[in-house]
C-alpha positions as CSV (number, residue, x, y, z in Angstrom):
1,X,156.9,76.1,126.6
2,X,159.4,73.8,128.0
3,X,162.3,73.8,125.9
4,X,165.2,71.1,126.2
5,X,169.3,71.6,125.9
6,X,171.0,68.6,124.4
7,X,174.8,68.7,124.1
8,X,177.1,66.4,122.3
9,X,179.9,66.1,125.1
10,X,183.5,66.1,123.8
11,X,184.0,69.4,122.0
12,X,181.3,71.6,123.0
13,X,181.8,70.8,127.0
14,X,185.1,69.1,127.0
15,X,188.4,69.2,125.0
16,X,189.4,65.5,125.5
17,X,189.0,63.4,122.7
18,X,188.9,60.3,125.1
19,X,189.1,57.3,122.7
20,X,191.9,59.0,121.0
21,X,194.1,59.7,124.1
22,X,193.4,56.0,125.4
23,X,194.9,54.6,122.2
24,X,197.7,56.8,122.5
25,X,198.4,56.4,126.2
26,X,197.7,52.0,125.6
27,X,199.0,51.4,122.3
28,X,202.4,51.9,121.1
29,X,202.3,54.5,118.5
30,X,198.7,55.0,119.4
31,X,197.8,58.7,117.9
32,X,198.8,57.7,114.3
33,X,197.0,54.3,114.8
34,X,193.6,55.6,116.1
35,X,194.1,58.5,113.2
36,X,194.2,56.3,110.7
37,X,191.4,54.2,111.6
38,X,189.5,57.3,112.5
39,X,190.4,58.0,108.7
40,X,188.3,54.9,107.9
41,X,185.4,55.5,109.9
42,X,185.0,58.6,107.8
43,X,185.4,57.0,104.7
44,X,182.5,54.4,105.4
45,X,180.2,56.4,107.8
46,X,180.3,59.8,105.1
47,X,181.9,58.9,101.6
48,X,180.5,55.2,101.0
49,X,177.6,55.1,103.5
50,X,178.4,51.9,104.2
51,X,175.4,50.4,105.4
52,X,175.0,49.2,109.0
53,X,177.7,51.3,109.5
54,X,177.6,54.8,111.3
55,X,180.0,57.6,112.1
56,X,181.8,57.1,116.0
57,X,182.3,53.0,115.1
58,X,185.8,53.9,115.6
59,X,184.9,53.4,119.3
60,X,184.3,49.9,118.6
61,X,186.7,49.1,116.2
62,X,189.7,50.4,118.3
63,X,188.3,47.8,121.0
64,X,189.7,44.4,120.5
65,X,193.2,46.7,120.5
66,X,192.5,47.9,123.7
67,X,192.4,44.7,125.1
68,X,195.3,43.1,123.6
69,X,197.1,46.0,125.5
70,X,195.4,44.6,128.6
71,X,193.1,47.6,128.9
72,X,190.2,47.0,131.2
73,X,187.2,48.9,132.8
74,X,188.7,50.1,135.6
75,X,192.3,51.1,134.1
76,X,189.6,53.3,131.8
77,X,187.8,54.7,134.5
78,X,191.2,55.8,136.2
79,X,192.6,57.4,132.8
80,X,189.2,59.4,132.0
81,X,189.1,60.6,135.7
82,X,192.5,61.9,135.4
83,X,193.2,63.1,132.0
84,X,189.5,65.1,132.3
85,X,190.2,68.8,130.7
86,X,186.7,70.7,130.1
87,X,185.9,74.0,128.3
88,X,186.7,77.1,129.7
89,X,183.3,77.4,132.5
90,X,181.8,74.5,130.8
91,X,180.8,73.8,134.5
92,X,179.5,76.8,134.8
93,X,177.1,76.8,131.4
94,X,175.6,73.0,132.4
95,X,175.0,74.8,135.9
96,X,173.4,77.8,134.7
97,X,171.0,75.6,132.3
98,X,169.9,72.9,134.4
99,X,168.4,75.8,136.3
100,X,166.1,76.9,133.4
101,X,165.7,73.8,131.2
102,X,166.0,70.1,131.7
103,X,169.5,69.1,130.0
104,X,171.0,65.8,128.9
105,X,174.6,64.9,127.2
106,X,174.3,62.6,124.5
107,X,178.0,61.8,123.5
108,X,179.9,58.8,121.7
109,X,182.2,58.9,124.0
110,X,182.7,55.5,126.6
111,X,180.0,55.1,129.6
112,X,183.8,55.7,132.0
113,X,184.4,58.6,130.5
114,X,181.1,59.8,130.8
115,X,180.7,58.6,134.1
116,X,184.0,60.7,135.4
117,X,183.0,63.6,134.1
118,X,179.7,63.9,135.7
119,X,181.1,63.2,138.8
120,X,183.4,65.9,138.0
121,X,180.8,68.6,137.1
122,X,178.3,67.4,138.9
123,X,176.0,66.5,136.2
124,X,173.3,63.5,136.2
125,X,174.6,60.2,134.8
126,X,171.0,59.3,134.4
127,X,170.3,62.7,132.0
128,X,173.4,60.8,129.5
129,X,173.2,59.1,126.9
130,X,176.5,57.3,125.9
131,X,178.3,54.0,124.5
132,X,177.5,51.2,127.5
133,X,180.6,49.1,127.9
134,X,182.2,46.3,129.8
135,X,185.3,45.7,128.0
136,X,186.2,43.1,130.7
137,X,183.5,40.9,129.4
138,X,185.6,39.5,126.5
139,X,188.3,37.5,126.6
140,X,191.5,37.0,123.9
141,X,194.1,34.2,123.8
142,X,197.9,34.6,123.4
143,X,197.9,34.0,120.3
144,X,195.6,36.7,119.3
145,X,196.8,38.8,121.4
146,X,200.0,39.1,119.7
147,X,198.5,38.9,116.3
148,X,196.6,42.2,117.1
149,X,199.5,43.4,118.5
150,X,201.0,43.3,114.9
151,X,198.1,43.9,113.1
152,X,198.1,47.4,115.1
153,X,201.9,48.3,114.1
154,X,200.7,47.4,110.2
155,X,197.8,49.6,110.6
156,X,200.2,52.6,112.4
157,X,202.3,52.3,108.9
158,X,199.3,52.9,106.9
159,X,198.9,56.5,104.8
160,X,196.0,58.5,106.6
161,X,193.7,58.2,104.1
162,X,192.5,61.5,101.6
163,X,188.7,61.9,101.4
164,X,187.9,63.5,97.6
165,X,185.0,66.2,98.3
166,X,183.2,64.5,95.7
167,X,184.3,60.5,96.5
168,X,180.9,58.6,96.6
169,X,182.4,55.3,95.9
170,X,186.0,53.4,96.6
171,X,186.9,54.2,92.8
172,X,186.8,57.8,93.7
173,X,190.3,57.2,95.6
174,X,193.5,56.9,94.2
175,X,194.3,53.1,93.9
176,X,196.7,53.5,96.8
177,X,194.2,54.6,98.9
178,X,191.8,51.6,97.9
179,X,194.2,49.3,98.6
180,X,194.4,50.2,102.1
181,X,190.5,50.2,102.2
182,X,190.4,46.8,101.2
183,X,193.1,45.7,103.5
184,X,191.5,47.5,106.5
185,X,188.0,46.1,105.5
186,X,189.6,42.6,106.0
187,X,191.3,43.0,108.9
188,X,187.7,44.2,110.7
189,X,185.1,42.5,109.1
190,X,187.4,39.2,108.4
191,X,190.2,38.2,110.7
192,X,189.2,40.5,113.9
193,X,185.3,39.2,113.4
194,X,185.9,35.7,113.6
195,X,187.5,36.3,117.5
196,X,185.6,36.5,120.8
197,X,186.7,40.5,121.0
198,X,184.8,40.0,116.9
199,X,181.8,40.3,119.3
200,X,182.5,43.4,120.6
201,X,181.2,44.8,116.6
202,X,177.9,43.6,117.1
203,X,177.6,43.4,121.0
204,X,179.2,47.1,121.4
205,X,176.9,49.9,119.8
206,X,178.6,53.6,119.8
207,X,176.4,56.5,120.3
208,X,177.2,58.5,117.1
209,X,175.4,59.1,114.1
210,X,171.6,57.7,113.9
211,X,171.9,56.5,117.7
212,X,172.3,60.1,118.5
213,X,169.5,60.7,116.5
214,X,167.7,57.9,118.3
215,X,168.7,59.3,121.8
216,X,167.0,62.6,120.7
217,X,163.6,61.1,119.9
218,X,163.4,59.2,123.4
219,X,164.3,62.5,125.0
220,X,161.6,63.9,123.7
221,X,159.1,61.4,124.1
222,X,160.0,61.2,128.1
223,X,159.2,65.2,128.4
224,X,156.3,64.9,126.1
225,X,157.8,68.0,124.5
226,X,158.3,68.7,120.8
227,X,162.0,68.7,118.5
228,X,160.8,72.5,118.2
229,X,162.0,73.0,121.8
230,X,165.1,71.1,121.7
231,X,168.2,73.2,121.0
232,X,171.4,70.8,120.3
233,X,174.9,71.5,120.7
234,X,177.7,69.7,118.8
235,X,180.8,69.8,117.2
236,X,181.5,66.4,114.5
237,X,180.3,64.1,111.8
238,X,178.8,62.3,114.6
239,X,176.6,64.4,115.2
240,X,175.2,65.1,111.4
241,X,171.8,63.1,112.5
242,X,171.4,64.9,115.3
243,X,171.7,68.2,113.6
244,X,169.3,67.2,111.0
245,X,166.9,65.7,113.0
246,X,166.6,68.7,115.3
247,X,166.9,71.7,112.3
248,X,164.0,69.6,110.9
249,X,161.7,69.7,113.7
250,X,162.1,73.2,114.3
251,X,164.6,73.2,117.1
252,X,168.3,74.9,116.9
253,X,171.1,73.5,116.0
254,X,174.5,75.0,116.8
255,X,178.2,74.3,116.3
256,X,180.9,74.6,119.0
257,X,184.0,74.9,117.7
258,X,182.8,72.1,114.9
259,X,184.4,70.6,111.9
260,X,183.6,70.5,107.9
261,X,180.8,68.1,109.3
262,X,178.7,70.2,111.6
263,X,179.6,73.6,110.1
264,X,177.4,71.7,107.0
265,X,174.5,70.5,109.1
266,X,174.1,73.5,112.0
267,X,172.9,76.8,111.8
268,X,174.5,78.5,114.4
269,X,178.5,78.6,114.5
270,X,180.5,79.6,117.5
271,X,184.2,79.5,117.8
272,X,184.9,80.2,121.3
273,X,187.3,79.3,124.2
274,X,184.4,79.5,126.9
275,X,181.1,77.6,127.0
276,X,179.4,81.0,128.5
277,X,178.3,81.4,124.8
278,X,176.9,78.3,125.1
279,X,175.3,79.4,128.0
280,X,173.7,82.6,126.5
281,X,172.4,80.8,123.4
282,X,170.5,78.7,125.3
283,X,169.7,80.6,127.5
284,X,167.9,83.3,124.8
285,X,166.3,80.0,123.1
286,X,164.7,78.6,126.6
287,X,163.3,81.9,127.5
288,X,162.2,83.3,124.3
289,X,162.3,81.0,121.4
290,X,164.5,79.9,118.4
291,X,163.7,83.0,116.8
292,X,165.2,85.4,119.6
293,X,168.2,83.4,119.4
294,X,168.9,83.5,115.7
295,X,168.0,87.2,116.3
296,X,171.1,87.1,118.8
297,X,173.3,85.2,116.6
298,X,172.7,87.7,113.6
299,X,173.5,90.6,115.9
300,X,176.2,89.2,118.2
301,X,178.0,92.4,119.9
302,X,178.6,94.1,123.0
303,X,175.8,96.2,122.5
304,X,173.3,93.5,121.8
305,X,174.7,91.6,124.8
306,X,174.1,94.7,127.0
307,X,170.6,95.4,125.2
308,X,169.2,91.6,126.1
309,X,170.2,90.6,129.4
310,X,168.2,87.8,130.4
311,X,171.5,86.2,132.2
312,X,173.2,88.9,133.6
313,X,176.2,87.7,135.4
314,X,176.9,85.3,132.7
315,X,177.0,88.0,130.4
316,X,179.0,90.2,132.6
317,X,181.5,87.5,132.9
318,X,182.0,87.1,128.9
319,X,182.5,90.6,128.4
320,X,184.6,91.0,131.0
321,X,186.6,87.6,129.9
322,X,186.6,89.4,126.5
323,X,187.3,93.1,126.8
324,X,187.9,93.6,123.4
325,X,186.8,91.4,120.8
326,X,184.2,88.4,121.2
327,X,184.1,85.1,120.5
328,X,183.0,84.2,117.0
329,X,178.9,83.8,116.7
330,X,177.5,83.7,113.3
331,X,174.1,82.2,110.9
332,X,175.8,79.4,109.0
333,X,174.5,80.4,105.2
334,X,175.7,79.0,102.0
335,X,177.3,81.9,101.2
336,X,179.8,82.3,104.3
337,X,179.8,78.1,104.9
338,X,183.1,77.5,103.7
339,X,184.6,80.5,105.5
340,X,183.0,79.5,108.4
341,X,184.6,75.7,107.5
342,X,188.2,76.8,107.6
343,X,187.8,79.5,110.7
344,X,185.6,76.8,112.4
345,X,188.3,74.4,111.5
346,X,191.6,76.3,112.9
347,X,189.9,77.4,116.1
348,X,188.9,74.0,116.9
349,X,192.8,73.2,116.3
350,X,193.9,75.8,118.3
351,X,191.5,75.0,121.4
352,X,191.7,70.9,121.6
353,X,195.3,70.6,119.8
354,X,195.6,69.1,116.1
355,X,195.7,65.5,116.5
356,X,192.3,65.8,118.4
357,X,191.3,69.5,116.3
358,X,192.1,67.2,112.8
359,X,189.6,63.7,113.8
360,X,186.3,63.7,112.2
């Protein structure tokens, strides 16, 4: 059997949230900003399903913005490289796989950011899969320049919008709420489309959501391998398709330190501060199979650890990081998913911060 590792990037290998901290470094007031629209990507992506839309648009959306702030491919290049922060060993886990599996990272993130952190860690560009960009490509005048200038301090004013569990439609928010829907709908798909950055929506096509999905299939069409032998690590609604896509094959899906989204689609949860679990997950699944490391997951302890050592010194080096009590790995059921939810949740605050921990 050759099995396959497949890892979302931001979250389960690094904490940045890159498109987030360019907006907040670029654009005045630009954490609230990109929250808000982030906000909106969830609404349409999850709540409306919004066709031709798909979760981790934000990327483009935030785009003509960028460049009204005079951001271009190389400052984003230089801000990626230097505001890189990975996991705890993350380095160490895409080491330790590449040795017993082929891996890839299929993230949402920008091609610049991808492209420093490979350098970084070493890692293949060519084994990525990410959103291809040359923001320098497009052009704005003056005029428009200024006018997104003001359009971004309206949209930094806005209320982050409140997602109803149930909402399946724009009358399932409170009519404040769908008053800011509308007005964000017609600043993206009315006054923003109509400009040469407008082309950046249909020229500019993020990795999140079916693309994911998408990059999955091609993956495992190159190896001539089967979903069964894919085991996927993510950690956000963009990767949902990804999740099911893999679960449904056969393959395994887990969550690293994942939100409401991938706690709902995953079947393996892990809150953890150190990517060797990663490491020992997949290392268990390449070895032996999907059901050896459920079998793992349902057993998690020091003594299991000790018992199956097929990694040795990356076990040693967990228990040793963790003395006492080890980091959280549990089977996602119905029964314990919306425990899981709000531990998943806080963790994920506490490891990336809460203005990244808090985006979909």
């Amino acid at each position: 059997m050759t099995s396959v590792f497949i890892s979302d990037c931001e979250g389960p290998i690094a904490v940045n949230d890159n498109a987030f901290e360019l907006t907040s470094h670029f654009v005045p007031h630009g954490n609230r900003f990109y929250t808000v629209i982030s906000r909106y990507d969830d609404v349409l992506a999850d709540a409306l399903q919004r066709p031709n839309y798909k979760a981790g648009d934000t990327l483009k959306l935030i785009l003509p913005f960028l460049k009204a702030y005079d951001v271009t491919d190389s400052k984003m290049l230089e801000f990626s490289s230097k505001n890189l922060v990975l996991i705890r060993n993350a380095e160490d886990m895409l080491e330790h796989v590449r040795k017993i599996a082929p891996a890839f990272i299929v993230s949402t993130s920008y091609e610049h950011y991808i492209k420093a952190l490979c350098k970084a860690v070493g890692f293949p560009y060519e084994n990525t899969y990410c959103t291809k960009l040359g923001i320098d490509r497009y052009h704005l005048t003056q005029d428009e320049k200024a006018k997104l200038k003001s359009t971004a301090s309206e949209i930094t004013k806005m209320s982050i919008i409140e997602i109803p569990a149930t909402a399946k439609s724009l009358n399932d928010f409170s009519e404040k709420e769908q008053k800011i829907l509308r007005r964000l709908d017609d600043i993206f798909w009315k006054e923003i489309k109509c400009t040469d950055c407008g082309r950046m929506f249909s020229e500019v096509n993020p990795v999140g959501g079916k693309e994911k999905a998408e990059a999955i299939k091609d993956i495992v069409c190159k190896l001539s391998v089967d979903l069964s032998d894919v085991v996927y690590v993510g950690d956000s609604i963009t990767d949902i398709e990804a999740f099911n896509l893999v679960k449904k094959g056969g393959g395994l899906t887990v969550s690293f330190n994942g939100n409401k989204y991938a706690i709902r689609h995953a079947e393996i949860a892990v809150l953890s501060e150190t990517s060797l679990v990663t490491a020992i997950v997949a290392d268990i699944f390449c070895r032996f199979g999907k059901q050896q490391a459920v079998s793992l997951a349902e057993k998690w302890s020091r003594k299991e650890l000790e018992k199956n050592t097929p990694a040795p010194a990356i076990v040693k080096r967990l228990l040793k990081q963790y003395p006492r009590r080890l980091p959280k790995v549990k089977i996602i059921t119905s029964q314990n998913m919306e425990t899981l939810t709000e531990e998943s949740s806080k963790f994920r605050e506490k490891v990336r911060g809460k203005a990244i921990g808090r985006l979909g």
